[in-house]
C-alpha positions as CSV (number, residue, x, y, z in Angstrom):
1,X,13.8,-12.9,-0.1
2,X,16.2,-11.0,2.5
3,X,15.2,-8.3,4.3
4,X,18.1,-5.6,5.7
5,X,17.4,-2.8,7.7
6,X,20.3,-0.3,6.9
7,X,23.2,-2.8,6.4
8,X,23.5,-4.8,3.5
9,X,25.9,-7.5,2.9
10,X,26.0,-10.7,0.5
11,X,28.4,-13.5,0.6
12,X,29.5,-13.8,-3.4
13,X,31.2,-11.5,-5.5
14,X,28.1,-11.2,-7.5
15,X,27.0,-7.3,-8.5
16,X,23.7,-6.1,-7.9
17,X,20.9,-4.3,-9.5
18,X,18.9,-1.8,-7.9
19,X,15.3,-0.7,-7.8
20,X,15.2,2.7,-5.9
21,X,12.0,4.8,-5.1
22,X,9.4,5.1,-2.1
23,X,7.2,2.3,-3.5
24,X,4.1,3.0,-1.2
25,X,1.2,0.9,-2.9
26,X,2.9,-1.2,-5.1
27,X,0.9,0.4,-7.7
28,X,0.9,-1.1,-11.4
29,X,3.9,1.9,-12.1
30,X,5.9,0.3,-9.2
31,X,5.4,-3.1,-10.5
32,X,6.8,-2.2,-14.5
33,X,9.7,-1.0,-12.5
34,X,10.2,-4.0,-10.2
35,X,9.9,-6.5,-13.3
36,X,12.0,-4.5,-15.6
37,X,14.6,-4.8,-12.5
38,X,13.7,-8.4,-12.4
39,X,14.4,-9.0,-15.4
40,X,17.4,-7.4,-16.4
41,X,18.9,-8.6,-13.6
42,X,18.3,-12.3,-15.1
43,X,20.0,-11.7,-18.2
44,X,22.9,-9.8,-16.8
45,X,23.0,-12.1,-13.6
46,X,23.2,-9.6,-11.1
47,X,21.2,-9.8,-7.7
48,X,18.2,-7.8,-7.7
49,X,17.6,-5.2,-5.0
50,X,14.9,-3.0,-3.6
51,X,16.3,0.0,-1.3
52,X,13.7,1.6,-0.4
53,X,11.9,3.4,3.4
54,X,10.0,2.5,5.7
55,X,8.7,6.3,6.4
56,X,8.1,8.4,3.7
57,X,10.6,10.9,3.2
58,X,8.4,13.8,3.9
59,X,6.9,12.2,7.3
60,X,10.5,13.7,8.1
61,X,11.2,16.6,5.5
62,X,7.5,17.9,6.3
63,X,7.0,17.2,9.9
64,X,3.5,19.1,9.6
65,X,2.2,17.9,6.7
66,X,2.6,14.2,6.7
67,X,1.6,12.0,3.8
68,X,-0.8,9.0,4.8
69,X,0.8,6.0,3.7
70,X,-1.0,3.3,1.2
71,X,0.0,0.3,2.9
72,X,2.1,-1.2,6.0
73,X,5.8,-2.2,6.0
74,X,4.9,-6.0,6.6
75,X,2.2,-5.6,3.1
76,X,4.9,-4.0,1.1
77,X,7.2,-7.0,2.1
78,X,4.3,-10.1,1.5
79,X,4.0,-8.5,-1.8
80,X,7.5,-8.3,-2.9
81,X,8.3,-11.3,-1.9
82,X,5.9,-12.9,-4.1
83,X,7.6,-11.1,-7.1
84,X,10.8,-13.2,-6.9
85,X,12.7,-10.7,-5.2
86,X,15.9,-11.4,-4.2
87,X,17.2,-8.8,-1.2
88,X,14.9,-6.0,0.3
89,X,16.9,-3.3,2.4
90,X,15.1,-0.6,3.8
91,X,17.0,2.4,4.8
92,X,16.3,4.5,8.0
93,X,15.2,8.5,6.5
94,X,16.4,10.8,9.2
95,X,17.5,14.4,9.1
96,X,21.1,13.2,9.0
97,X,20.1,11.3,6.0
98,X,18.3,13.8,4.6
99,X,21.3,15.7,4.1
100,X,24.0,13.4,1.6
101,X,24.2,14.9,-1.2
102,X,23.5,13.2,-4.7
103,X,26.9,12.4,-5.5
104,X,27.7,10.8,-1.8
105,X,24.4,8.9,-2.3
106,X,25.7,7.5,-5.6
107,X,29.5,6.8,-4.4
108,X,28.0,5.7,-0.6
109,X,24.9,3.7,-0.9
110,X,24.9,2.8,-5.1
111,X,28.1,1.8,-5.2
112,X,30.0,0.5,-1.9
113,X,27.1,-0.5,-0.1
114,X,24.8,-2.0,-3.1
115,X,27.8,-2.9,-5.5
116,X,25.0,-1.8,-8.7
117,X,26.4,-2.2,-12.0
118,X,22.3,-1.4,-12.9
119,X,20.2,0.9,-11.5
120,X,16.2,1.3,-12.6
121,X,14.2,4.2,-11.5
122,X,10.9,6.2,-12.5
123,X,10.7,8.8,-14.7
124,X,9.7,11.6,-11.6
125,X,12.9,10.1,-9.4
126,X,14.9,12.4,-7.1
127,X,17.9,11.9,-5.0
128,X,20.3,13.3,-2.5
129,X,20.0,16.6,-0.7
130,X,16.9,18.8,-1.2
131,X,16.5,15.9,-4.3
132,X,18.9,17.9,-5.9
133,X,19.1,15.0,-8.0
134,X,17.1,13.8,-11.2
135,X,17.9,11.1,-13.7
136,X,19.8,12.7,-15.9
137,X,22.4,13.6,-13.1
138,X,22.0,9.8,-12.2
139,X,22.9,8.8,-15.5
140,X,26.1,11.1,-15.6
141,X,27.1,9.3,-12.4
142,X,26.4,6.0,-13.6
143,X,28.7,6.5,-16.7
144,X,31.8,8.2,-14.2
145,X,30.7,5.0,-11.5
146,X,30.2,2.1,-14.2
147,X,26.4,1.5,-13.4
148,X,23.9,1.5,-16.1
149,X,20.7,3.0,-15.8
150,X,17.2,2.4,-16.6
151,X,14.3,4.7,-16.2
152,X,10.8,3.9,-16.2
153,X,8.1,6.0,-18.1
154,X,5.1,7.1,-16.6
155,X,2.3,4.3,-16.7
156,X,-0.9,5.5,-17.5
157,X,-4.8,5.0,-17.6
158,X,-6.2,7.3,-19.9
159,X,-4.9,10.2,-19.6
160,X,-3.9,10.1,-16.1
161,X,-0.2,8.9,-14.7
162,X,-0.4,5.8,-12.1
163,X,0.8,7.5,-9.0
164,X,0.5,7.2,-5.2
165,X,-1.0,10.4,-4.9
166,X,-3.4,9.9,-7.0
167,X,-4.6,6.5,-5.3
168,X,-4.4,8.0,-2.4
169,X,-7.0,10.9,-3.4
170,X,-9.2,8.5,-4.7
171,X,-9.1,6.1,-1.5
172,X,-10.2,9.6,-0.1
173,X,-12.8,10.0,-2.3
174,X,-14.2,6.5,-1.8
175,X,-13.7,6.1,-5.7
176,X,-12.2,2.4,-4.8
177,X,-12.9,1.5,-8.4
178,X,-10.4,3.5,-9.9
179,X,-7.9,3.5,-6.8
180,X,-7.8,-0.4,-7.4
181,X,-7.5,0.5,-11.1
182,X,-4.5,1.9,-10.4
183,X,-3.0,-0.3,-7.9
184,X,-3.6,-3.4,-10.5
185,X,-5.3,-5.1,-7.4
186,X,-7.3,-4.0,-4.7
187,X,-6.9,-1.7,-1.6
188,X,-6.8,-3.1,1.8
189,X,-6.6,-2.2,5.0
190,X,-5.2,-5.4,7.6
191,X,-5.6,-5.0,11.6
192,X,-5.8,-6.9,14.7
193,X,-9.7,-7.1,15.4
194,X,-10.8,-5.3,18.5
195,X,-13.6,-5.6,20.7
196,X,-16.4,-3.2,19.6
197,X,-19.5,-2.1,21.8
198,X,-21.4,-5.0,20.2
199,X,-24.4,-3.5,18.7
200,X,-23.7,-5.6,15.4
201,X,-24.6,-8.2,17.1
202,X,-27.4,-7.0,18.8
203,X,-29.1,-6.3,15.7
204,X,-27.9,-9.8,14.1
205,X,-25.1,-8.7,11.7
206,X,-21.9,-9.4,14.3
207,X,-18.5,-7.1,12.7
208,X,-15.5,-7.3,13.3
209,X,-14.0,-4.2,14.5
210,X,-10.7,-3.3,13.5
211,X,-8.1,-1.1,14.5
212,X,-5.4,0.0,11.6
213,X,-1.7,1.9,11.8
214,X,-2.9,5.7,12.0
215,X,-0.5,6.5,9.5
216,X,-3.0,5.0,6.5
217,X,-5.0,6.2,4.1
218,X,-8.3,5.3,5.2
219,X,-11.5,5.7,2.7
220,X,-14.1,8.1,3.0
221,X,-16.8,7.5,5.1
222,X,-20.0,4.8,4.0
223,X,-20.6,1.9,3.5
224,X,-18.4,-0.7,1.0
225,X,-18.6,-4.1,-0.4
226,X,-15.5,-5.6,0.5
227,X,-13.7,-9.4,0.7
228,X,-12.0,-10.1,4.2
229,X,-9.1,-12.5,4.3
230,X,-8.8,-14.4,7.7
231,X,-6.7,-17.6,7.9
232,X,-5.9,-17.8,4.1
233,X,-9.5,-17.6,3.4
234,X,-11.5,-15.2,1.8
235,X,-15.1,-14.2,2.6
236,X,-17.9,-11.9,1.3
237,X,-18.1,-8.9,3.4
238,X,-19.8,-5.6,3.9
239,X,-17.7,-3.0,5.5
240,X,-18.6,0.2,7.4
241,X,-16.2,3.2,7.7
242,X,-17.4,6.1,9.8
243,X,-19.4,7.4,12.8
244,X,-22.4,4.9,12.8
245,X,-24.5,8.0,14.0
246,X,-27.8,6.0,14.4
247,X,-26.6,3.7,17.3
248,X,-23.7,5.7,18.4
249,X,-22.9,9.0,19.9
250,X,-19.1,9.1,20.5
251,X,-18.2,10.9,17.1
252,X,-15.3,8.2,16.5
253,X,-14.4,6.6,13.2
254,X,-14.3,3.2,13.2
255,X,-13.8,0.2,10.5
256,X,-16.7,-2.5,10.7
257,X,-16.9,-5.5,8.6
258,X,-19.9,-7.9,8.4
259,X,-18.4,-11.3,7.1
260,X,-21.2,-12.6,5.4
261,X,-22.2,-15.9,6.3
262,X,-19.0,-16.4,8.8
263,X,-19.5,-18.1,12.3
264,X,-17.1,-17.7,14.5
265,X,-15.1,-15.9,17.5
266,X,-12.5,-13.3,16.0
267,X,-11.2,-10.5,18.7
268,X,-7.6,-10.4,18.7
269,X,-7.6,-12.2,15.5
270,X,-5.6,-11.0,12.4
271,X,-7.6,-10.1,9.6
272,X,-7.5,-8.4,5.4
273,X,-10.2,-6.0,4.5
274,X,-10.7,-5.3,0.5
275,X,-12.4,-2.2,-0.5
276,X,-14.2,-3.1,-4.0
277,X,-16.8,-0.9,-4.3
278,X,-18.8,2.1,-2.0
279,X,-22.3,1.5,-2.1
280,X,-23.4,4.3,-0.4
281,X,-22.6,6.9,2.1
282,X,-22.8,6.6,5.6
283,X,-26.1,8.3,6.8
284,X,-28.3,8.9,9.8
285,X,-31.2,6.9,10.4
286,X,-34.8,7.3,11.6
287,X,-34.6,3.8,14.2
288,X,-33.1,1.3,14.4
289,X,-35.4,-0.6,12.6
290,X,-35.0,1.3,9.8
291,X,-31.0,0.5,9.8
292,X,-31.7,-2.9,9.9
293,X,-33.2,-3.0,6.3
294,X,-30.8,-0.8,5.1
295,X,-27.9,-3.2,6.6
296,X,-30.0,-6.5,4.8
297,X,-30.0,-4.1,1.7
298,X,-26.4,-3.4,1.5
299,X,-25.5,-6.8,2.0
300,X,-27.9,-8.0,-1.0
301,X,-26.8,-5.3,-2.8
302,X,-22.6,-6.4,-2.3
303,X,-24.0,-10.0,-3.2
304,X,-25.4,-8.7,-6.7
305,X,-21.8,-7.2,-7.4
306,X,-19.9,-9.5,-6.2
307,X,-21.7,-12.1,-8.3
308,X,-21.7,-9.3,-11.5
309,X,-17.8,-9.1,-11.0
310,X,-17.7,-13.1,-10.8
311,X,-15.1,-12.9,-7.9
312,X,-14.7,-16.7,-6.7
């Protein structure tokens, strides 16, 4: 897979087909559009083509209220790449940018820049100024600029649509059941690890302190069972987000993950952390004493589940 920042340019005459759309999670309604795009584009033999951004649109239209984000950049591009993706251009969202109407997009970006002959959207897309623009106005354009279009229905679970915002609420919520649900996978958080103040270790369950883009979505505060990938291997893990009130006093959220029977040295190491399940909140003990069996609980507790969801 390519990757273009802005520009895009191909060597053949081949068209393209388009996926558009913010994509932020890669949920499972993403992923019907991305292999209907896929797809089509294999029986019409066109090249297939995510435009997409690297900000969300309102972190520019809303300067005050901006939307935490569900992954990184560099997770949003392992994961398409793994789909059989051909080009990946993601497009710069500025003010000045913010301003093309929905015809220039269509006649600009659709057609000289992307050469589409078959564009695939959702079912809630909008384009151009304001988003002025809906499907229907994309399919007039694509009959007057000879592209055809495809648009997705909403994906649902129950009665509920697959959305960001609605994995992004439940990530909140520390409901990582049904935010993984959603996402057809589950949510992580990657980071560089940092060097902590080292009480893990002084109560003989070392973590590995990590540091995330402030931009994310980060769950709500307790304590989770989790899987941590480092080096192309995964291990069982216990993560804590919050304050850890008992043993500190600075009021600052941190990530802490307890890699369960790991040995090793890991600060400025890259690692994975995958939410599965919130045990329990995060709470303020007695001693430290009485932390300690809570900590040997939890981590029986992740084992149990870990072993009831049979994960390998």
């Amino acid at each position: 897979m390519e990757v273009f920042e802005n520009e895009f340019s191909i060597t053949d005459s081949k068209y393209c087909g388009v996926g558009l759309g913010n994509f932020d999670g890669l949920h499972r309604g993403h992923m019907a559009l991305i292999n209907t795009l896929l797809d089509e584009c294999r029986i019409s033999d066109l090249h297939s083509v995510v435009y997409t951004f690297k900000k969300h649109p309102e972190h520019i239209l809303r300067k005050e209220l901006l939307t935490p984000l569900i992954m990184t950049t560099e997770h949003k591009v392992r994961l398409l790449e793994k789909t059989g993706l051909e080009f990946l251009v993601f497009q710069e969202f500025d003010e000045e940018f913010s301003r093309i109407s929905p015809r220039e997009f269509v006649e600009e970006i659709l057609v000289n820049k992307l050469k589409a002959r078959l564009v695939v959207v959702g079912f809630n897309y909008r384009f151009g100024y304001m988003g002025k623009g809906d499907c229907e106005l994309l399919k007039e354009l694509g009959q007057e600029y000879g592209f055809k279009v495809i648009v997705i229905p909403p994906v649902k679970i129950g009665n509920e649509v697959v959305s960001s915002t609605a994995i992004r609420k439940y990530v909140i919520e520390g409901q990582m059941e049904k935010a993984n649900e959603f996402l057809g996978r589950f949510f992580s958080i990657s980071g560089k690890v940092v060097t902590g103040k080292g009480i893990g270790n002084t109560m003989g369950f070392p973590t590995a302190n990590i540091d995330p883009e402030k931009f994310l979505v980060t769950p709500a505060e307790g304590v989770y069972v989790t899987r941590t990938l480092y080096q192309g291997k995964w291990y069982d893990s216990v993560t804590n987000v919050g304050k850890c009130p008992t043993v500190r006093s600075d009021g600052a959220t941190t990530i802490e993950t307890h890699m369960i029977d790991f040995t090793g040295e890991l600060y400025g190491e890259d690692i994975e952390v995958s939410f599965i399940k919130r045990l329990r909140g995060e709470k303020l003990f007695k001693n430290r004493e009485e932390l300690i069996n809570q900590i040997r609980t939890d981590i029986e507790n992740a084992k149990m589940y870990k072993k009831h969801l049979c994960l390998g």
